[in-house]
GUDORO-72225 format. One record per residue: residue number from 0; chain; y negated, z negated, x negated of N, C-alpha, C in turn. Coordinates in steps of 0.02 Angstrom, whole numbers, plus 32768, in hexadecimal, padded with zeros to 4 digits. Atoms other than C-alpha are relative to their C-alpha. Layout:
REM residues N
(NUM,'A',(Y,Z,X),(Y,Z,X),(Y,Z,X)) ...
//
This chain:
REM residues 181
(0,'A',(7FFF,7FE3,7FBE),(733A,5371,5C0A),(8047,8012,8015)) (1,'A',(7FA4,7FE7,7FEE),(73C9,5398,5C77),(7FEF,802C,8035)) (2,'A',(8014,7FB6,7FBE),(73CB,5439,5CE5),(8050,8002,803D)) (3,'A',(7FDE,8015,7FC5),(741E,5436,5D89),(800F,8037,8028)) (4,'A',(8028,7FD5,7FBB),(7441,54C6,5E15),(802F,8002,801E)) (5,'A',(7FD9,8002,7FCD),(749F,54C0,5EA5),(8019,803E,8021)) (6,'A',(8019,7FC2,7FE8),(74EB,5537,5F15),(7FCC,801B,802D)) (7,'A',(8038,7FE9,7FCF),(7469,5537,5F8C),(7FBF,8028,7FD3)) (8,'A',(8039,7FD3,800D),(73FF,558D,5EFD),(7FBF,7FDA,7FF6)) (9,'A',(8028,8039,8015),(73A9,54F2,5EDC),(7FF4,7FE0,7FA7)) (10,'A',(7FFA,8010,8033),(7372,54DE,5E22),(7FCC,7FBE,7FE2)) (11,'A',(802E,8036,8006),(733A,542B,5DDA),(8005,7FF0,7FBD)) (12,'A',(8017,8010,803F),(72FB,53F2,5D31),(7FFB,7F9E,8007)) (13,'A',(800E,8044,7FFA),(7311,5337,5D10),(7FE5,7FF2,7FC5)) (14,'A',(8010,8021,8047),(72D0,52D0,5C87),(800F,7FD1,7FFE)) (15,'A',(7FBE,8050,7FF2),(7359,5240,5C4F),(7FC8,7FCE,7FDA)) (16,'A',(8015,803F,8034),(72C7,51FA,5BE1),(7FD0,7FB8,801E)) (17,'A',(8000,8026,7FED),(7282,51A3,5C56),(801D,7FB9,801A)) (18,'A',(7FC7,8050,8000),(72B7,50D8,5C94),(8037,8024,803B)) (19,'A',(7FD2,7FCC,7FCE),(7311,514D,5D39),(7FEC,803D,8005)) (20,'A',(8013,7F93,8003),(732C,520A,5D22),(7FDA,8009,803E)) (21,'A',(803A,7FD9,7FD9),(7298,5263,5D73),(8007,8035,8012)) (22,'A',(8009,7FB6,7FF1),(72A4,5310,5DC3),(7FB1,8006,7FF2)) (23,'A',(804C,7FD6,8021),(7208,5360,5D74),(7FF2,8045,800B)) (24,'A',(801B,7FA8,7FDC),(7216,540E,5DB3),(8043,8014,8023)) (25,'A',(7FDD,7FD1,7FDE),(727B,546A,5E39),(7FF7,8044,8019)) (26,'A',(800A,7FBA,7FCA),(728E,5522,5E87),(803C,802B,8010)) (27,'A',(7FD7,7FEC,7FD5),(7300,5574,5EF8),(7FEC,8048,7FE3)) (28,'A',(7FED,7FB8,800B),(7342,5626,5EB7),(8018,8017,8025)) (29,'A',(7FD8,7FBE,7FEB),(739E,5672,5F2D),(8012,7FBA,802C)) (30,'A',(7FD9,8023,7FDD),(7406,562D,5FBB),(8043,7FF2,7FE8)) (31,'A',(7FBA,8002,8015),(74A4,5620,5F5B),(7FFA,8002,7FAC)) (32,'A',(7FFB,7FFA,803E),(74B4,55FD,5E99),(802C,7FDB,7FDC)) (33,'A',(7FC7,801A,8028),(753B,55CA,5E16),(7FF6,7FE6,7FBC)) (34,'A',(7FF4,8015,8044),(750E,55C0,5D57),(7FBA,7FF7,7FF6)) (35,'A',(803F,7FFE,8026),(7475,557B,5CF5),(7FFB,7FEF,7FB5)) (36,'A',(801C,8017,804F),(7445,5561,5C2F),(7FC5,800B,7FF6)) (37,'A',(8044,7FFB,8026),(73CC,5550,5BC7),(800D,8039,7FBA)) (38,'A',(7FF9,7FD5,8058),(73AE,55A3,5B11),(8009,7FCF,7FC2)) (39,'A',(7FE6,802A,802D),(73F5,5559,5A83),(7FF9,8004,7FC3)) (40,'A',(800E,7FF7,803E),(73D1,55BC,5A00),(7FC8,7FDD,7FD0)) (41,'A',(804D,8016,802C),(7369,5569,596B),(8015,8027,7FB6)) (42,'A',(7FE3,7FCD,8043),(737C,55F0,58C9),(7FC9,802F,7FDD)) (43,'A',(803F,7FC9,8029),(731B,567B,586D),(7FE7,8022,802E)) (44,'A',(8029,7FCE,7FD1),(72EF,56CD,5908),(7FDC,7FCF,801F)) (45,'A',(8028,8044,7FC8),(7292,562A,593B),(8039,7FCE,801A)) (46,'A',(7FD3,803D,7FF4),(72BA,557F,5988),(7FDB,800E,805A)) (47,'A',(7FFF,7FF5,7FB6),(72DA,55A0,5A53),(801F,7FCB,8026)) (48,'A',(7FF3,802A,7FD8),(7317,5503,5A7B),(7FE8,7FEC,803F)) (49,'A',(801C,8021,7FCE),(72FB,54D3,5B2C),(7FD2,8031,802E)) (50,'A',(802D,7FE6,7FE9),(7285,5556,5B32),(7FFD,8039,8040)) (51,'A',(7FE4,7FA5,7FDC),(72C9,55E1,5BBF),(802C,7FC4,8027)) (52,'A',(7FAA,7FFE,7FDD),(735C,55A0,5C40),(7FFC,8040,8038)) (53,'A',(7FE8,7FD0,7FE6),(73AF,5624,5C9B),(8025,7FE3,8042)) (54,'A',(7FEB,800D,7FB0),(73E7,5617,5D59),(802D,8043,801F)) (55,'A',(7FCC,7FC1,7FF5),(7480,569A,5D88),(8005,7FE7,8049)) (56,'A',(8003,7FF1,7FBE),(748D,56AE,5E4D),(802F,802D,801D)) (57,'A',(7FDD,7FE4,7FE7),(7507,56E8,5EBD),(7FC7,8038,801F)) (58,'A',(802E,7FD4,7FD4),(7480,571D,5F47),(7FB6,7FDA,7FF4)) (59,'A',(7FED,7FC7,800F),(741D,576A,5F27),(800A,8003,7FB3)) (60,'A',(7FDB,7FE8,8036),(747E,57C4,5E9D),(7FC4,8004,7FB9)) (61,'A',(8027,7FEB,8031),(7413,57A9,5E00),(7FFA,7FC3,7FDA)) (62,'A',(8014,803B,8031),(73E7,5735,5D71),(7FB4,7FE0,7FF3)) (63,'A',(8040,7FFA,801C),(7345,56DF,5D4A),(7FF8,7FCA,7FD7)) (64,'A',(8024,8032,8039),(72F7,5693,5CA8),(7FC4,7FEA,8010)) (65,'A',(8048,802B,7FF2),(7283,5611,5CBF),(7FE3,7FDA,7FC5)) (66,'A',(8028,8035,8045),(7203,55AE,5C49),(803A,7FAD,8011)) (67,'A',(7FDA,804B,800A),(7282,5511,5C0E),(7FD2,7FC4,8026)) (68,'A',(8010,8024,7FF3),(71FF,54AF,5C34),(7FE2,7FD7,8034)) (69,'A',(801E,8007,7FC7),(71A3,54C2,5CCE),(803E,8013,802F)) (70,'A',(7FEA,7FCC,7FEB),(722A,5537,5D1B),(7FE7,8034,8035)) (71,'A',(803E,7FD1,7FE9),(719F,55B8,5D46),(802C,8046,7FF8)) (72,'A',(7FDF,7FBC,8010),(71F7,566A,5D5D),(7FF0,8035,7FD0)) (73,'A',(8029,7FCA,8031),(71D1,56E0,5CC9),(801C,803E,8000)) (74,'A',(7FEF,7FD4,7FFE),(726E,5763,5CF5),(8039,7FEC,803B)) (75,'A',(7FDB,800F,7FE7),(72CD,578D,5D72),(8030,804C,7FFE)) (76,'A',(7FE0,7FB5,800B),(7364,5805,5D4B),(803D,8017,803B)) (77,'A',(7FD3,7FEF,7FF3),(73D1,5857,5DAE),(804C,801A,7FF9)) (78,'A',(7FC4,7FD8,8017),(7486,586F,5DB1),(8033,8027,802F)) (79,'A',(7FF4,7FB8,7FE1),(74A4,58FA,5E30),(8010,802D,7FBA)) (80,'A',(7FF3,7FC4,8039),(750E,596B,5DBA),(804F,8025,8019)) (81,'A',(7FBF,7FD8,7FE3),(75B6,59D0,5DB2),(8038,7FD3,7FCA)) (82,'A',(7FBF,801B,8042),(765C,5989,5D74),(8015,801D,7FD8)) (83,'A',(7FD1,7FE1,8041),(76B5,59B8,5CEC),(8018,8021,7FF3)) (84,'A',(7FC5,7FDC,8010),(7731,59F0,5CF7),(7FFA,8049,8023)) (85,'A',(800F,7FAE,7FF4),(7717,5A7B,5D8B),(7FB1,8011,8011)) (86,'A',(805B,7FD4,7FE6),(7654,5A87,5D90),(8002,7FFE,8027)) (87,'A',(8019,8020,7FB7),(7652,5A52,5E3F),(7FB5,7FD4,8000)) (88,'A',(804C,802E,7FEE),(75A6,5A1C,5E73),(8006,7FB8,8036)) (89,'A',(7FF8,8035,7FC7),(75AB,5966,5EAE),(7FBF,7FE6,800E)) (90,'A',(802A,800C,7FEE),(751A,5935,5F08),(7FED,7FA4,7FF7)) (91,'A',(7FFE,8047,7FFF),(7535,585D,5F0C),(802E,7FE3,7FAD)) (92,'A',(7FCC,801D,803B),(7583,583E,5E52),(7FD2,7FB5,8002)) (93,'A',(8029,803F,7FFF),(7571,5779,5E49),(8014,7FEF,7FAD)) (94,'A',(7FFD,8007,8057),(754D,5724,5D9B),(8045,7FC9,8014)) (95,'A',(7FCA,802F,7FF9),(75FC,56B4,5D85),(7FF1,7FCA,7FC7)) (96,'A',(8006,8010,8029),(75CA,5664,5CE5),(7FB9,8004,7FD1)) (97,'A',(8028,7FF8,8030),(754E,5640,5C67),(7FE4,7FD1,7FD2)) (98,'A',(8001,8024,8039),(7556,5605,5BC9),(7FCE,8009,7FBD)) (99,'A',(8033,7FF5,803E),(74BC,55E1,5B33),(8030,8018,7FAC)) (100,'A',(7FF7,7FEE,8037),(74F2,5627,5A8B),(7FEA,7FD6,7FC9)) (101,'A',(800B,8012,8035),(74F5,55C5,59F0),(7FED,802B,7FCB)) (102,'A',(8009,7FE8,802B),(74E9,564B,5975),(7FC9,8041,8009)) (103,'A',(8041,7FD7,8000),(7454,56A9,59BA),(7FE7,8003,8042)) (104,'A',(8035,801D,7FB6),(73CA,56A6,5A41),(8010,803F,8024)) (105,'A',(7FE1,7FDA,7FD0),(7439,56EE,5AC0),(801E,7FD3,803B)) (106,'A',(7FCA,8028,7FF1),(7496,56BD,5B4D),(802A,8039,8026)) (107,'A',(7FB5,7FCC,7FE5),(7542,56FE,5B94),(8004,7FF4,8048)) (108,'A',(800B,7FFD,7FBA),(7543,5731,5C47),(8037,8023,8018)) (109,'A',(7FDE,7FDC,7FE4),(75CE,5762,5CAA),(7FFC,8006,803E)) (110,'A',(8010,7FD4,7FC8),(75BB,57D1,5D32),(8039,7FFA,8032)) (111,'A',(7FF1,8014,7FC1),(7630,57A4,5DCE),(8033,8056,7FE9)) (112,'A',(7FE8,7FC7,7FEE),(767D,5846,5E00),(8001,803B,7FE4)) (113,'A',(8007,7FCF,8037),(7652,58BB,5D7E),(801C,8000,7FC0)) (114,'A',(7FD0,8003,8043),(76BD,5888,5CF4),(7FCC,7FFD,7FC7)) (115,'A',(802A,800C,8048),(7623,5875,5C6D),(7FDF,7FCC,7FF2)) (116,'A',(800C,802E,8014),(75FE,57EF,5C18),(7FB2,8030,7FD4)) (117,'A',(804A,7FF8,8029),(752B,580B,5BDA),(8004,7FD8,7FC8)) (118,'A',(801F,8028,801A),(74E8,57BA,5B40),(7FB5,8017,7FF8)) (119,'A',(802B,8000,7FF0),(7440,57A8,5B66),(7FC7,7FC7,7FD6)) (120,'A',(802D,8017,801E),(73BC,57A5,5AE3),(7FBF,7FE7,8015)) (121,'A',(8040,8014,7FD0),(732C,5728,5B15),(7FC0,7FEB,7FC4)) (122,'A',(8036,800D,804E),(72DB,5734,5A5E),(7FA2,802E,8007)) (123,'A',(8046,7FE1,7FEF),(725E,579F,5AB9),(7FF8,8018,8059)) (124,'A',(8007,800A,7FC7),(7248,578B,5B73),(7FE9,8028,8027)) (125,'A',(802D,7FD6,7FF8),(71CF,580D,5B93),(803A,804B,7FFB)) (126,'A',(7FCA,7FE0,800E),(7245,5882,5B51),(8042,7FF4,7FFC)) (127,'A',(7FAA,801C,7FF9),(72EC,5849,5B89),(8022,8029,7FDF)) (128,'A',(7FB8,7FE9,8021),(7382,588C,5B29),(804F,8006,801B)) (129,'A',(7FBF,8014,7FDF),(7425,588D,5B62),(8044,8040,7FEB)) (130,'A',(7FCA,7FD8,8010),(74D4,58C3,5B27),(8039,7FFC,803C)) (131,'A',(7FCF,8025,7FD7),(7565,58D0,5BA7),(8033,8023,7FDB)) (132,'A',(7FC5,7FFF,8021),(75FF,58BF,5B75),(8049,801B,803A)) (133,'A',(7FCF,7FED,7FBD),(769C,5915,5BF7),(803B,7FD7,7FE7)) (134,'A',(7FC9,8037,8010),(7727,588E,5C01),(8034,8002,804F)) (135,'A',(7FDB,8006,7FC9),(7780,5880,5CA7),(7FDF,7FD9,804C)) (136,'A',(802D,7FFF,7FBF),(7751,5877,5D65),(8012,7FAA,8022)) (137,'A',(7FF4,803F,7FE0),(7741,57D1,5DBD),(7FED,7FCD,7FD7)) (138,'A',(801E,804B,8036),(76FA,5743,5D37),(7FF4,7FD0,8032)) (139,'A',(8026,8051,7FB9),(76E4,56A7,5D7E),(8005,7FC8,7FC2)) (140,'A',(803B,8042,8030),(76CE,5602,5CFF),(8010,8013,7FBA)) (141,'A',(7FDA,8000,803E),(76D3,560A,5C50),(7FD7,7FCF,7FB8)) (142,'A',(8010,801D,801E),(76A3,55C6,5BB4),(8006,801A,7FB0)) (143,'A',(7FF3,7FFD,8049),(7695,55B4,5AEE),(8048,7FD4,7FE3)) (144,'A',(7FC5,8024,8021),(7731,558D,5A8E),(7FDD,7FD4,7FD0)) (145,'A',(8025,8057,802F),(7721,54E7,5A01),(7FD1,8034,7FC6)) (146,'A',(8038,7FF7,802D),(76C7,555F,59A2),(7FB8,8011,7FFF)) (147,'A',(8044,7FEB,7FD8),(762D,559C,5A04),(8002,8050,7FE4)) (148,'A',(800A,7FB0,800F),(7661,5659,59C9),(801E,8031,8045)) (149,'A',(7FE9,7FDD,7FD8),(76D2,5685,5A53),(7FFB,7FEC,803D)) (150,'A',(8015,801A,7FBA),(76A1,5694,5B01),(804E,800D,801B)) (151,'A',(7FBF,7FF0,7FC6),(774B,5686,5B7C),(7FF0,7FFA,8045)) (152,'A',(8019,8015,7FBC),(773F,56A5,5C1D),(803D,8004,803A)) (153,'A',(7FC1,7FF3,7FD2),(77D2,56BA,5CC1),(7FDC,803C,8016)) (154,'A',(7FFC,7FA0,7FCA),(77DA,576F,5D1D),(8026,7FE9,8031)) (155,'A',(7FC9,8045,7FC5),(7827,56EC,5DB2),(802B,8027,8025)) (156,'A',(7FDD,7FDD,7FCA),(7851,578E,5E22),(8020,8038,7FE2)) (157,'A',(7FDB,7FCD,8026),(789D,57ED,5D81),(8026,7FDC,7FFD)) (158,'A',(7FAF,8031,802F),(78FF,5764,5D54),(7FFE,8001,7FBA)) (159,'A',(800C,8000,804B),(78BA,5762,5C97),(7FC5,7FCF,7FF0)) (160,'A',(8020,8022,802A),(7859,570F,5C1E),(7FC7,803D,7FD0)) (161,'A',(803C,7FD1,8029),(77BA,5776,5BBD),(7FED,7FD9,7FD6)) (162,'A',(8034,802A,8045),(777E,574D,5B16),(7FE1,8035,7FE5)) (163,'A',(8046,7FE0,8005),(76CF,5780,5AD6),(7FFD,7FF1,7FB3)) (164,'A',(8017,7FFE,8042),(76A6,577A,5A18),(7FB3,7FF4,7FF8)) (165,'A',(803D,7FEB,7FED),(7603,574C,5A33),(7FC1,8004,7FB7)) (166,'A',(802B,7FE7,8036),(75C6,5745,5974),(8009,804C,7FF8)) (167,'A',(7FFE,7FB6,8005),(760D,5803,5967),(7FE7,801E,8053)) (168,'A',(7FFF,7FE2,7FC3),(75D4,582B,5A0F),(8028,8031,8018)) (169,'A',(7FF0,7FEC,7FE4),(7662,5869,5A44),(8044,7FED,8025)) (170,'A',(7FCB,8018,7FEE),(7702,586C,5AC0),(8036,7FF9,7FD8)) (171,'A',(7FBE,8013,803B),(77A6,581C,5A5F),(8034,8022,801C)) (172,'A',(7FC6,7FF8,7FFD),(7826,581F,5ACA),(8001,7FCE,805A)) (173,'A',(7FED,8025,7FBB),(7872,57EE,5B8E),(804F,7FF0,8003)) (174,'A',(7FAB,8005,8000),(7918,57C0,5BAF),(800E,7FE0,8055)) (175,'A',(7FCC,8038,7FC7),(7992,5771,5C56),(7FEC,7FD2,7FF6)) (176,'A',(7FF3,8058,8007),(7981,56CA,5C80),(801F,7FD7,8040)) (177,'A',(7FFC,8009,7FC0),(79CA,56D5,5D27),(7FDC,7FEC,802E)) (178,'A',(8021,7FFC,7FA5),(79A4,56A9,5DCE),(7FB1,7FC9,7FFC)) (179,'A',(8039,8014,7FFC),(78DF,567E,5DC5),(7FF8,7FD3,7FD7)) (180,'A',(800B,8027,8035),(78AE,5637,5D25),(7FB3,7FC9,8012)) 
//
């Protein structure tokens, strides 16, 4: 399968195994959306491959996990929260990022305007989990380094770079990178 979403907030599920990829399920989250995965984890806490993708949204401001397979809504979270740094209440934080976890049935979510990067346990759905992590304001794309331990991400309107530890769950380290990394 290959997962798809636009910004219009348009999310599509293909299947390449057919003779021409098939859209097999669509649904519109929000009027505006940016990041999607799936779950990746397969380990002692269970094998979650495939099973969960996640849909991060500008508007409205919130995340939602859907069944991998159908993409049937099973949560929808909000990320109306306060930044970081001064506890300001922001009403529109958009998700900028979001990346599946290799080393446990999580995935890493960064929060737009709030400077926190989530890791967001989906080992029990019902009971969501969630750690946030305070890193710096403004995130916008990021990724795993060659090892799948460290999440990096840009702070575009700090002018830095954020790295995440994401087997120790926690923040490493930010630094300069000048003018909009």
């Amino acid at each position: 399968y290959v997962y798809t979403v636009g910004r219009d907030g348009l999310v599509t599920l293909i299947d390449m195994w057919f003779e021409k990829p098939t859209t097999v399920a669509t649904i519109r989250l929000g009027s505006d959306a940016r990041s999607v995965d799936v779950s990746k984890y397969s380990g002692p806490k269970g094998d979650f491959v495939d099973k969960y993708a996640v849909v991060g949204c500008y508007w409205p401001p919130q995340m939602v996990i859907l069944d991998g397979q159908t993409l049937e809504p099973l949560k929808v979270v909000s990320t109306r929260s306060n930044t970081y740094d001064t506890n300001e209440y922001h009403p529109e934080p958009r998700v900028a990022t979001i990346v599946a976890s290799h080393h446990a049935p999580e995935w890493v979510v960064a929060i737009k305007e709030t400077g926190l990067v989530w890791l967001v346990d989906y080992s029990d759905i019902k009971n969501l989990s969630m750690t946030q992590i305070e890193t710096e304001r403004f995130l916008h794309d990021g990724g795993f380094d060659a090892t799948g331990r460290y999440f990096l991400i840009a702070a575009n309107m700090r002018d830095q770079m954020v790295v995440v530890d994401t087997k120790d769950r926690k923040f490493v380290t930010k630094f300069e990178t000048g003018i909009k990394p």
